[in-house]
KOLMARSE-301798 format. One record per residue (C-alpha): residue in three letters; x, y, z. Coordinates in steps of 0.2 Angstrom, whole numbers, padded with zeros to 4 digits, always signed. Layout:
REM residues N
alaXYZ ...
END
This chain:
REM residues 118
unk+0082+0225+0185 unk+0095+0213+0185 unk+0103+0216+0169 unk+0103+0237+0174 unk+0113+0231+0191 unk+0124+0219+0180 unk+0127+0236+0168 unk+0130+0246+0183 unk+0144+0233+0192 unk+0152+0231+0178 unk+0155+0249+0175 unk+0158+0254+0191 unk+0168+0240+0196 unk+0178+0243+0178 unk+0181+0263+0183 unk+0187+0259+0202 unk+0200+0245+0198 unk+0204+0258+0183 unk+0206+0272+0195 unk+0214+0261+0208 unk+0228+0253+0199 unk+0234+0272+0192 unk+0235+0275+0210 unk+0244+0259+0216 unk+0256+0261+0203 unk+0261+0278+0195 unk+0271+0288+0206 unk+0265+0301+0216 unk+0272+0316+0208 unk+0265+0311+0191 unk+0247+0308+0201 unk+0249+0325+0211 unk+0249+0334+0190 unk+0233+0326+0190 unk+0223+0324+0208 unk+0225+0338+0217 unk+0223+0329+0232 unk+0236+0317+0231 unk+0251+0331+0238 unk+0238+0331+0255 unk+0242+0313+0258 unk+0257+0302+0261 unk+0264+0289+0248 unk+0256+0276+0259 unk+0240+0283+0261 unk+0238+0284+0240 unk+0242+0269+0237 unk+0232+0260+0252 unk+0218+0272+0243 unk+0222+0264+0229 unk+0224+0243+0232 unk+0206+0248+0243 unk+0199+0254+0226 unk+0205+0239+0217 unk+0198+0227+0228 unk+0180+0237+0231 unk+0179+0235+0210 unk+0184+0217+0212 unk+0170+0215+0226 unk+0157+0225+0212 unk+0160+0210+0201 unk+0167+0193+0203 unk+0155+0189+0221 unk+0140+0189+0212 unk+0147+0184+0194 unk+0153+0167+0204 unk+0139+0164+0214 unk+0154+0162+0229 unk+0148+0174+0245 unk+0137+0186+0232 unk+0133+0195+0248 unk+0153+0204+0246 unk+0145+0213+0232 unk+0131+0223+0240 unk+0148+0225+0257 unk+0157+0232+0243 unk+0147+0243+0234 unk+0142+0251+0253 unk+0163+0252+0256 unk+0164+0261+0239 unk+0150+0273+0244 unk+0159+0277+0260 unk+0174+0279+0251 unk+0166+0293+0242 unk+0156+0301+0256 unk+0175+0301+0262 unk+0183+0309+0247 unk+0166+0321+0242 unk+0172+0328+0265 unk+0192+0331+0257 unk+0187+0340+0242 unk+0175+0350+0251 unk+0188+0357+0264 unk+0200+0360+0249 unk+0186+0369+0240 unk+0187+0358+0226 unk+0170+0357+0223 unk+0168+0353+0205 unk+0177+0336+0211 unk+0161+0334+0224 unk+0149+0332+0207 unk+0161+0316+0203 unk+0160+0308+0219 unk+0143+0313+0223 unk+0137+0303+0204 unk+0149+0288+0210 unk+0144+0285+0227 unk+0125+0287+0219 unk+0128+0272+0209 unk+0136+0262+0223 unk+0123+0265+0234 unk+0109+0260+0218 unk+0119+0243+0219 unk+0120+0239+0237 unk+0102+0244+0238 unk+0098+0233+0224 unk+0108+0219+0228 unk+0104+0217+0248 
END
């Protein structure tokens, strides 16, 4: 079971500060050709939305890889599931509902964490 949670971290973890950094860093109107959602949202919001990605990925990894407050992971992967749970509510109002499916599979998998790591 651990090594399946390890697997599961690191992917997750990997994919958030992957999607996190594009969204801290590109610029918006390059983002809004890709995520429909970015025009709904101020500059500030996206990026915030980003640095909070970043640092949830972070928080998937390098608590319990170090041994230093592991408890953030488990704190993290429940902040990345709301995170989700927020993002699966915006799509749905913008009847993007294919999007839903993604956040539905990634909130899944942070929830599997935080379960198994509590």
């Amino acid at each position: 079971m651990n090594i399946f949670l390890w697997v599961l971290q690191i992917l997750l973890g990997v994919a958030f500060i992957g999607a996190g950094v594009t969204k801290a860093t590109q610029p918006v109107e390059q983002l809004a050709k890709n995520m429909s959602w970015v025009p709904r949202y101020s500059k500030g919001t996206v990026r915030f939305i980003g640095a909070v990605e970043i640092l949830g990925g972070l928080g998937l990894i390098l608590p319990w890889a170090t041994g230093i407050a592991p408890i953030l992971t488990p704190i993290a992967a429940c902040g990345l599931a709301l995170i989700m749970l927020l993002a699966i509510g915006d799509h749905a109002r913008a009847k993007e509902y294919p999007m839903i499916v993604v956040n539905l599979v990634l909130g899944a998998l942070a929830v599997v964490i935080a379960i198994g790591r509590f």
